[in-house]
C-alpha positions, 0 to 999 in steps of 0.5 A: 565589290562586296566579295573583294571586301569580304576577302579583305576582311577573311585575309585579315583574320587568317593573317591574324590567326597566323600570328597567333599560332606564330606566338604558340609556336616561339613559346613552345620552342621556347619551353622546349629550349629551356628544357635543353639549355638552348635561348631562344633570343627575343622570344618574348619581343618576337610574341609582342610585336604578333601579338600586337600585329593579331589585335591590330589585324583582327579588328575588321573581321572583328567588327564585321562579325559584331563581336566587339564589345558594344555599351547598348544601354542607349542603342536599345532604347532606341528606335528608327531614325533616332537609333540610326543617327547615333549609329551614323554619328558614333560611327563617322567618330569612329571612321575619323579616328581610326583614319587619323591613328592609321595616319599616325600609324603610317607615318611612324612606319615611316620614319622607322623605316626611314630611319633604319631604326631597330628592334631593341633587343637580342635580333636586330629586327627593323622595327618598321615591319612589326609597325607595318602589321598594325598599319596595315590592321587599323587601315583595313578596320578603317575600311571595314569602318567605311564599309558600314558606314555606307551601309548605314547610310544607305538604310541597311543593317550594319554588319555588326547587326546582320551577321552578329545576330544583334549583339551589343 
C-alpha cells in the first residue's frame, strides 16, 4: 500500500510540474508572437487555470516532503504525548476540511459539466477540466492527509517529519 500511495504522491508532482512547464511554454509562445504579430487567444486564461491545477496538485507531494510552511512556535515546545495530540488534532482539522472543500470542489465540477458552462474568454474551454484538476490535487492532499494521520496514529513520525528533515 505504501509503494501505491507514493506513486500517487510522485504522479501528482509530475503532473504538477507539467503544468508549470505548460505556463512556461504559452508564455513563450506568447512572447515570440507578439514579436510577429501573432495572438495567442486566452494565454493568460490558459497560464491561470495551470497554474491553479499546479498549486492544487502539488500539495500532497508537498505535504509528504515537509515543505509546507508550518507555525512550529508550539510544536517545538512540545514533547511526546502532549506534541502528538496536537499533531493528531490539527490534523484530523485539516483531514475535515480538505475533505469537505474536496467535496465542494467536486460538486462545482459537477454542476460545470453538468451544465456545459464555459471558460469566459477567447477558447471556449469547458470550465469543468480546469475545476476537475484541483479536485482531483486537494483529493489526493486529502489522501495524503489520511495518510499521515494513520501514521500518527499508529505512533510514527508524520512524513513532514521523517522525510523533511523536521522542518517547521
Amino acid at each position: 500500500m505504501r509503494k501505491i500511495l507514493d506513486g500517487l504522491y510522485h504522479l501528482s508532482g509530475f503532473l504538477a510540474g507539467l503544468l508549470v512547464v505548460f505556463i512556461f511554454l504559452i508564455i513563450l509562445a506568447q512572447i515570440v508572437g507578439r514579436r510577429f504579430g501573432v495572438v495567442i487567444p486566452s494565454a493568460n486564461e490558459l497560464s491561470g487555470f495551470a497554474m491553479a491545477g499546479a498549486v492544487f496538485l502539488a500539495l500532497a507531494p508537498t505535504l509528504r516532503a515537509g515543505a509546507h510552511i508550518r507555525v512550529g512556535v508550539l510544536v517545538r515546545r512540545l514533547q511526546g504525548k502532549a506534541r502528538r495530540r496536537l499533531e493528531l488534532g490539527v490534523g484530523g482539522f485539516s483531514l475535515l476540511a480538505s475533505s469537505y472543500a474536496a467535496l465542494q470542489l467536486w460538486r462545482l465540477v459537477l454542476d460545470s459539466y453538468r451544465y456545459g458552462d464555459l471558460a469566459p474568454g477567447l477558447l471556449p474551454l469547458p470550465i469543468w477540466i480546469p475545476q476537475s484538476l484541483l479536485a482531483v490535487g486537494i483529493s489526493i492532499f486529502v489522501v495524503a492527509l489520511a495518510d499521515t494521520l494513520v501514521a500518527l496514529w499508529r505512533g510514527e513520525f508524520p512524513s513532514y517529519l521523517a522525510e523533511g528533515g523536521g522542518q517547521e
